[in-house]
SERO-4910 file (N, C-alpha, C, O; in steps of 0.05 Angstrom, whole numbers):
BEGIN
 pado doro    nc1    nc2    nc3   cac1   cac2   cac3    cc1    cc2    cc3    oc1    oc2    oc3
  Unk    A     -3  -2120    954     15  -2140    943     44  -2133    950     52  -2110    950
  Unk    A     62  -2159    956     86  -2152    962    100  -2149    940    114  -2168    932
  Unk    A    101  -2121    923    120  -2118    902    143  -2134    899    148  -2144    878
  Unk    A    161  -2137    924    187  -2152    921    187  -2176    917    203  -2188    903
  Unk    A    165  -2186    932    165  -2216    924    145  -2228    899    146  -2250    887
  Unk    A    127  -2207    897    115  -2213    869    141  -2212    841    142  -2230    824
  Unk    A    154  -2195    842    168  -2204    828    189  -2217    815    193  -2220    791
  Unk    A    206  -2227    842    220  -2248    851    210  -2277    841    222  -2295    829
  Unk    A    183  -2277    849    165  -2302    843    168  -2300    813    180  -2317    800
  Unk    A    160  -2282    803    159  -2287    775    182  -2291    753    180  -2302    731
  Unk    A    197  -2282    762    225  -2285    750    237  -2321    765    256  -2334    756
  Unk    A    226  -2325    779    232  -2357    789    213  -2374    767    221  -2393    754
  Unk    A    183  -2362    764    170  -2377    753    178  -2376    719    168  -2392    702
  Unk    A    194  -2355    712    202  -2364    678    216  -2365    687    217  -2342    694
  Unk    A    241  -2378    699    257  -2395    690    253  -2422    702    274  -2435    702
  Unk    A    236  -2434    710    234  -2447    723    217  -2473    694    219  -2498    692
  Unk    A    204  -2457    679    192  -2465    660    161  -2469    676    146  -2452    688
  Unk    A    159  -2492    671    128  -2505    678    131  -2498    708    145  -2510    724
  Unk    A    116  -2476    714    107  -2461    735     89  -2486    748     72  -2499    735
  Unk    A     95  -2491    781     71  -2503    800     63  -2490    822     83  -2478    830
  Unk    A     45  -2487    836     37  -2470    859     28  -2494    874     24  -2518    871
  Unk    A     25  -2472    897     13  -2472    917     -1  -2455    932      7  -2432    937
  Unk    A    -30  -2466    942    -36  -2443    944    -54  -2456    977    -66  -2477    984
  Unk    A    -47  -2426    991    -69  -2425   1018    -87  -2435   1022    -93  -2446   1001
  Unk    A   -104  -2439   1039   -137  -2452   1047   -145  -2427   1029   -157  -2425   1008
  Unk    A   -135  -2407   1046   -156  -2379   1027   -154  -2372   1002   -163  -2351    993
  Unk    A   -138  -2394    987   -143  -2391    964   -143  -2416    937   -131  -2420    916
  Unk    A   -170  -2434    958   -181  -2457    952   -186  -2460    913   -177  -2474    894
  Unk    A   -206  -2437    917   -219  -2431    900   -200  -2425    871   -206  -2436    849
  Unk    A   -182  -2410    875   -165  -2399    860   -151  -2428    850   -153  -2435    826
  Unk    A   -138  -2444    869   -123  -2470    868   -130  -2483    852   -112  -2493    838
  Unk    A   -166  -2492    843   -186  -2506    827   -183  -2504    797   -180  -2520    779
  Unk    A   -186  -2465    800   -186  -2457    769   -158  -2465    759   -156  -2475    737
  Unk    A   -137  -2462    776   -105  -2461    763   -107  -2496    751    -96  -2504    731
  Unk    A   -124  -2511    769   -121  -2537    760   -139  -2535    739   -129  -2540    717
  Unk    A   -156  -2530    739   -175  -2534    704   -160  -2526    691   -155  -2543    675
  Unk    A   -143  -2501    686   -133  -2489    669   -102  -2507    656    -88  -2504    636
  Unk    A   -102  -2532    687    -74  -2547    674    -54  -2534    695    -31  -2539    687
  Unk    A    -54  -2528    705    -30  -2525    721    -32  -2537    748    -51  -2531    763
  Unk    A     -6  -2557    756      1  -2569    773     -2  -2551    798     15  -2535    804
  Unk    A    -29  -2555    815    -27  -2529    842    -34  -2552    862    -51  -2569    854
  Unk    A    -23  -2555    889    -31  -2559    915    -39  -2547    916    -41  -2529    900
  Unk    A    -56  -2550    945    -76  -2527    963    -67  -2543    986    -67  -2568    988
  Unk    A    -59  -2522   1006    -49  -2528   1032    -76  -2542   1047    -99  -2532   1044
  Unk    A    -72  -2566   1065    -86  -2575   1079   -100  -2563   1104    -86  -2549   1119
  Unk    A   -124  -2568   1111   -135  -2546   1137   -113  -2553   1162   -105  -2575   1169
  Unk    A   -107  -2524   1175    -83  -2522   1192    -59  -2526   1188    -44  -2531   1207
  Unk    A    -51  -2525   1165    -30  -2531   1157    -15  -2497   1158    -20  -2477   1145
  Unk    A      3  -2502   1177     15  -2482   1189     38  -2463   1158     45  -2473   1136
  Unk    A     41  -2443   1167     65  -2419   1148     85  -2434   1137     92  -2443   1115
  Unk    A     93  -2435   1169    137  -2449   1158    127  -2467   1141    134  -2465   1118
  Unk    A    105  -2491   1150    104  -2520   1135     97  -2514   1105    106  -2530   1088
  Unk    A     79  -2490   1097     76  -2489   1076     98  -2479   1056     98  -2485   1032
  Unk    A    119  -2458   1071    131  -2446   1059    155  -2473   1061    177  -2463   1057
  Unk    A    157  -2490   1065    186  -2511   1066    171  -2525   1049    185  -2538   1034
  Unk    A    145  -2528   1045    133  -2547   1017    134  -2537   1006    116  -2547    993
  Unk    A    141  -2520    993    136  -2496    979    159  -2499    963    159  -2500    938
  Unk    A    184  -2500    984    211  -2495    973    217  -2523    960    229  -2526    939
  Unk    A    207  -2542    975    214  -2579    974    210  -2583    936    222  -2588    915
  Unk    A    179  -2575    950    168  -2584    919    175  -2565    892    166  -2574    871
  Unk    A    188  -2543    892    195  -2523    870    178  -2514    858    178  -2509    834
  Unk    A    151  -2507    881    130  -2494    873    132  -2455    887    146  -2448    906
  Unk    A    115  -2437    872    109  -2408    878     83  -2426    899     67  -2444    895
  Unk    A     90  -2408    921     73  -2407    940     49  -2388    941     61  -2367    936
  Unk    A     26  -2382    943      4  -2360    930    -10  -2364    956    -18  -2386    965
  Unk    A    -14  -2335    971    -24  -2337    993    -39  -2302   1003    -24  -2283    999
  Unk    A    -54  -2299   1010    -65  -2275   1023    -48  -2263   1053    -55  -2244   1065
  Unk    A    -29  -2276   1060    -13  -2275   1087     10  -2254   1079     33  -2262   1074
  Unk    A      4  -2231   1079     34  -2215   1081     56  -2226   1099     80  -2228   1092
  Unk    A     44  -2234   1129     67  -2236   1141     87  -2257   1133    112  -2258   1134
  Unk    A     65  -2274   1122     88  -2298   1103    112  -2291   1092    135  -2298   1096
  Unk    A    100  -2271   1074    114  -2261   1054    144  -2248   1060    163  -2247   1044
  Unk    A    144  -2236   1090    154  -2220   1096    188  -2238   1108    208  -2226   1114
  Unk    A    184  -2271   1109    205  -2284   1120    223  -2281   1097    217  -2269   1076
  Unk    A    249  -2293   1103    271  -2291   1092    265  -2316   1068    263  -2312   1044
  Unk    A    263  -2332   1078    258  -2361   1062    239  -2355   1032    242  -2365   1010
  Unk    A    220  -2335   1042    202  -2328   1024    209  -2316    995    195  -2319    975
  Unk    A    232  -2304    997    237  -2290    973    240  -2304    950    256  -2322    950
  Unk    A    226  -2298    927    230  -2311    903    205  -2335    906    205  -2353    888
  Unk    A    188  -2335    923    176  -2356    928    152  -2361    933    142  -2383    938
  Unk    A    138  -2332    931    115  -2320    945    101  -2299    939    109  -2276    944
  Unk    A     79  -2303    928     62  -2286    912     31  -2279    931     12  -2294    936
  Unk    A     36  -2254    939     12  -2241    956     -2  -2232    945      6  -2215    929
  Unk    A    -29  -2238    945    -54  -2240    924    -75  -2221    945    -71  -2214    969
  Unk    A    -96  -2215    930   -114  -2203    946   -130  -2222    946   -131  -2242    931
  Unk    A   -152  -2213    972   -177  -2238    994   -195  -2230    979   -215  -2244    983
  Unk    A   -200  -2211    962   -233  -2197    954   -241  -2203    929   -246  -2187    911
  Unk    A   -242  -2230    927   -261  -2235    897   -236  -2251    885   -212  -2247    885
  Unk    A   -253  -2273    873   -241  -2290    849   -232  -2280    830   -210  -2287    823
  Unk    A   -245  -2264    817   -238  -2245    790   -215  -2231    793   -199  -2233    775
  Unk    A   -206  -2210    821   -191  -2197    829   -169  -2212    827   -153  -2211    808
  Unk    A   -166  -2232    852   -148  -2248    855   -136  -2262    828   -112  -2264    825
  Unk    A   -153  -2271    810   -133  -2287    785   -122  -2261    777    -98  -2258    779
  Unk    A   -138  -2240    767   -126  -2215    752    -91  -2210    762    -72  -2207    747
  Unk    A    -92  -2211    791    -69  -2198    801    -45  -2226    802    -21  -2221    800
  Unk    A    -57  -2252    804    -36  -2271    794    -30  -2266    772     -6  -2265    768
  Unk    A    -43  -2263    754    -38  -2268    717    -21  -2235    716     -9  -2232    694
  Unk    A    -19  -2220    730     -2  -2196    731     31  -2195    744     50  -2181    737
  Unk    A     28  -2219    767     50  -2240    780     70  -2248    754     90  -2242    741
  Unk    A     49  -2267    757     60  -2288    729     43  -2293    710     19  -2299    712
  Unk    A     58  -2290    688     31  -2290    669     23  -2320    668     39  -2338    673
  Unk    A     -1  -2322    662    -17  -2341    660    -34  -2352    641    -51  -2337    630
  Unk    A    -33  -2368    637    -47  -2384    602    -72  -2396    620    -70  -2414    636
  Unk    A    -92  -2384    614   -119  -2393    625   -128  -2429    610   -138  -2449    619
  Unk    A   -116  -2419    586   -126  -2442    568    -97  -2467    568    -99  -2486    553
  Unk    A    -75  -2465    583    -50  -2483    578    -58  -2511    570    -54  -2520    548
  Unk    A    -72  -2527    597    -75  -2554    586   -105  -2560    605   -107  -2574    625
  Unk    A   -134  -2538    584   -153  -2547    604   -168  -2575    606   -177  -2590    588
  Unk    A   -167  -2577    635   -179  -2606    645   -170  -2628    639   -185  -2646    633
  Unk    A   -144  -2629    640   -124  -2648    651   -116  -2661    671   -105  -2683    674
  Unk    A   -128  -2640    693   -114  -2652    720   -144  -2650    741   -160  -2632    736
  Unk    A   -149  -2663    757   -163  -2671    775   -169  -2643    789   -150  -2628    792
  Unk    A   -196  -2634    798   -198  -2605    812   -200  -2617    836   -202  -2597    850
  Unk    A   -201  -2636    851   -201  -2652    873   -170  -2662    882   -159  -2651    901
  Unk    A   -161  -2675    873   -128  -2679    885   -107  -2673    859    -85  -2685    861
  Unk    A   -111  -2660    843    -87  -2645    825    -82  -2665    807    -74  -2659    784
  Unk    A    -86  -2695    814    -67  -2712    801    -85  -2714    766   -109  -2709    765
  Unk    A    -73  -2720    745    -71  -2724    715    -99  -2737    720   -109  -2750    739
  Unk    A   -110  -2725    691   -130  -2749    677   -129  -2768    657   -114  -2761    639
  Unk    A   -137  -2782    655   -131  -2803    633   -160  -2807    625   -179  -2797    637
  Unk    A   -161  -2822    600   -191  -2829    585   -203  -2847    608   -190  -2860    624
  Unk    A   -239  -2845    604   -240  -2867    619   -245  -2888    599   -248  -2886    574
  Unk    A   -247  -2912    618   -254  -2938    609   -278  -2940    600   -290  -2919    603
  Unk    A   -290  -2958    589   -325  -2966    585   -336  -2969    607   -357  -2956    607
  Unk    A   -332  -2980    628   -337  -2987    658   -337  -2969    661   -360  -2962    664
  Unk    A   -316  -2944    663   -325  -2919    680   -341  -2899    672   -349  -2882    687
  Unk    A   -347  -2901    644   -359  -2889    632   -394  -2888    636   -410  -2869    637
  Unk    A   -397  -2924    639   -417  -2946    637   -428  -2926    672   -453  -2927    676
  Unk    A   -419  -2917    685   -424  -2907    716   -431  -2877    710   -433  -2863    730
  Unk    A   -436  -2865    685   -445  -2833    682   -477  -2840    679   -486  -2863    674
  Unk    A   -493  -2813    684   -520  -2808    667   -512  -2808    648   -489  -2803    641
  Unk    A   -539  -2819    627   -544  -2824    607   -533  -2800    589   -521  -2800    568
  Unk    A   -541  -2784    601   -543  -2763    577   -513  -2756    573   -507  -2744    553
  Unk    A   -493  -2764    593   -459  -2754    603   -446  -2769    571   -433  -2759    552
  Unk    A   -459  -2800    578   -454  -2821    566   -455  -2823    535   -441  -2838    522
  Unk    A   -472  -2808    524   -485  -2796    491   -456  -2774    485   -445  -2772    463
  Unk    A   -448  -2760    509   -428  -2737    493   -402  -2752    474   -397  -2744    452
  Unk    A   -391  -2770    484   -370  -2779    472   -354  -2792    478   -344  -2781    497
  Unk    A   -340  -2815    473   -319  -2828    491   -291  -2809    489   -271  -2809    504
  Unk    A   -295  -2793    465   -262  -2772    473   -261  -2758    500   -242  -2750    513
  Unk    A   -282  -2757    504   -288  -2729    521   -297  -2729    549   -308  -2710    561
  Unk    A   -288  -2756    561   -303  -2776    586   -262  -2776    597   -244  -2785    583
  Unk    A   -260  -2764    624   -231  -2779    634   -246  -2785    665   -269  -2783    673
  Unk    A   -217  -2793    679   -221  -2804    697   -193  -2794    708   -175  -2787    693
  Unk    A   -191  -2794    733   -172  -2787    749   -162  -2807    756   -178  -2822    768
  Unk    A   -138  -2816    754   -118  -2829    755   -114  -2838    784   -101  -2859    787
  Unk    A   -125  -2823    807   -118  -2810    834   -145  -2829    841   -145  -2853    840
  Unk    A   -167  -2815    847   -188  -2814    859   -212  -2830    844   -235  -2834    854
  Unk    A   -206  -2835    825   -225  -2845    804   -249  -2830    792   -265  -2841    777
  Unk    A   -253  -2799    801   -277  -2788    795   -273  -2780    770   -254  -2767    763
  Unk    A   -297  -2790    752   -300  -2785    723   -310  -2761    719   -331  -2753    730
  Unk    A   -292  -2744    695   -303  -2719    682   -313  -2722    660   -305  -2742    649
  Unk    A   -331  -2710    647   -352  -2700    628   -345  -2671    616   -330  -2658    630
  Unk    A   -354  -2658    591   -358  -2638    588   -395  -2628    596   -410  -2615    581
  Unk    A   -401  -2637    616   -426  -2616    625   -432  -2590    630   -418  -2575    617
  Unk    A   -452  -2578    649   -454  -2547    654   -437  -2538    667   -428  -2516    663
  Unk    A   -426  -2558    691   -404  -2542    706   -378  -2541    691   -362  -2524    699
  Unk    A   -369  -2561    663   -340  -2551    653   -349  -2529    636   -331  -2514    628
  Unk    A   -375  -2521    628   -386  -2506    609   -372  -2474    625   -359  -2455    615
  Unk    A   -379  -2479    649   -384  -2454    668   -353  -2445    682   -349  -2422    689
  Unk    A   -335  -2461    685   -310  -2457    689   -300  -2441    663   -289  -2419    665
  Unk    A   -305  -2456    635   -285  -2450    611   -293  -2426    607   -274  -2413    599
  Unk    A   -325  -2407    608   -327  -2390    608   -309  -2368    627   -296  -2349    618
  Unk    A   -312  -2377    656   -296  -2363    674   -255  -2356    663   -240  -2338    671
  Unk    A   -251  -2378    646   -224  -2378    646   -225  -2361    622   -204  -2349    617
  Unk    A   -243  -2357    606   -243  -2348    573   -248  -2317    584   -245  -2299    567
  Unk    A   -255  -2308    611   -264  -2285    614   -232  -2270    624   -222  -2250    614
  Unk    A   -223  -2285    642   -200  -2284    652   -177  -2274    633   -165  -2253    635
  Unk    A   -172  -2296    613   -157  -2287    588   -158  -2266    572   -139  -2253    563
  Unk    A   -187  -2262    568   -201  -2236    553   -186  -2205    563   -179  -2186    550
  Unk    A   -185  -2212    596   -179  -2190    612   -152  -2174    607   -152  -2150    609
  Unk    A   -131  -2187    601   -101  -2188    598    -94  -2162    574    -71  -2157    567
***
């Protein structure tokens, strides 16, 4: 990890308040959970080159989160760029949430794990489009993405993230 700019980043990200990222292809995965967990994260598009990421980076007044030392190593980067390790999900949040700290639980499943954007309740119509059994849990508990239209549920896979993020927190 680049000490200098891990901590740079972090001192940008409290004052900055409501922390947003961005994060690498290689760190897809990571990008997902930050969004279950409620936080505003891009994920850089396939081929989407350094400079481009690191000038979105700066545009949008997001911490950039990436496995690329050399990234790290530009001028532009400082304050801006949090070098994570490639070896495991578990690893990698551990050493963000050591970056910047991190509220596993901030605002979970709010935001779309597919294009970032907000959820809102769904409708009866969209609801009326789940299995049955989705359909029985509750109308509190049914959103829809604002973005893309794909409807969330509390099923096995939010079951299986909230565990992941509850483990994460535990860790701290």
């Amino acid at each position: 990890m680049s000490r200098q700019g891990d901590s740079a980043a972090a001192t940008v990200a409290m004052t900055i308040g409501a922390v947003k990222f961005l994060c690498d292809g290689m760190l897809t995965r990571l990008g997902r959970f930050l969004r279950a967990a409620g936080y505003d994260t891009e994920i850089a598009g396939p081929g989407e080159h350094d400079g481009a990421l690191l000038a979105r980076a700066i545009h949008e007044d997001r911490l950039l989160l990436t496995c690329d030392r050399e990234l790290a190593q530009r001028r532009a980067a400082e304050g801006r760029v949090i070098v994570l390790p490639s070896n495991g999900l578990d690893r990698t949040a551990r050493a963000l949430d050591a970056a910047v700290p991190i509220d596993w639980f901030r605002a979970p499943f709010t935001r779309c794990l597919v294009d970032n954007s907000p959820l809102r309740p769904a409708t009866p119509e969209e609801r009326d489009r789940l299995p049955t059994r989705a359909r029985e849990i509750g109308d509190d508990d049914i959103f829809t993405c604002s973005q893309c239209s794909r409807v969330y549920w509390p099923g096995s896979h939010v079951r299986r993230i909230r565990q992941r993020l509850a483990e994460w927190s535990r860790s701290k």
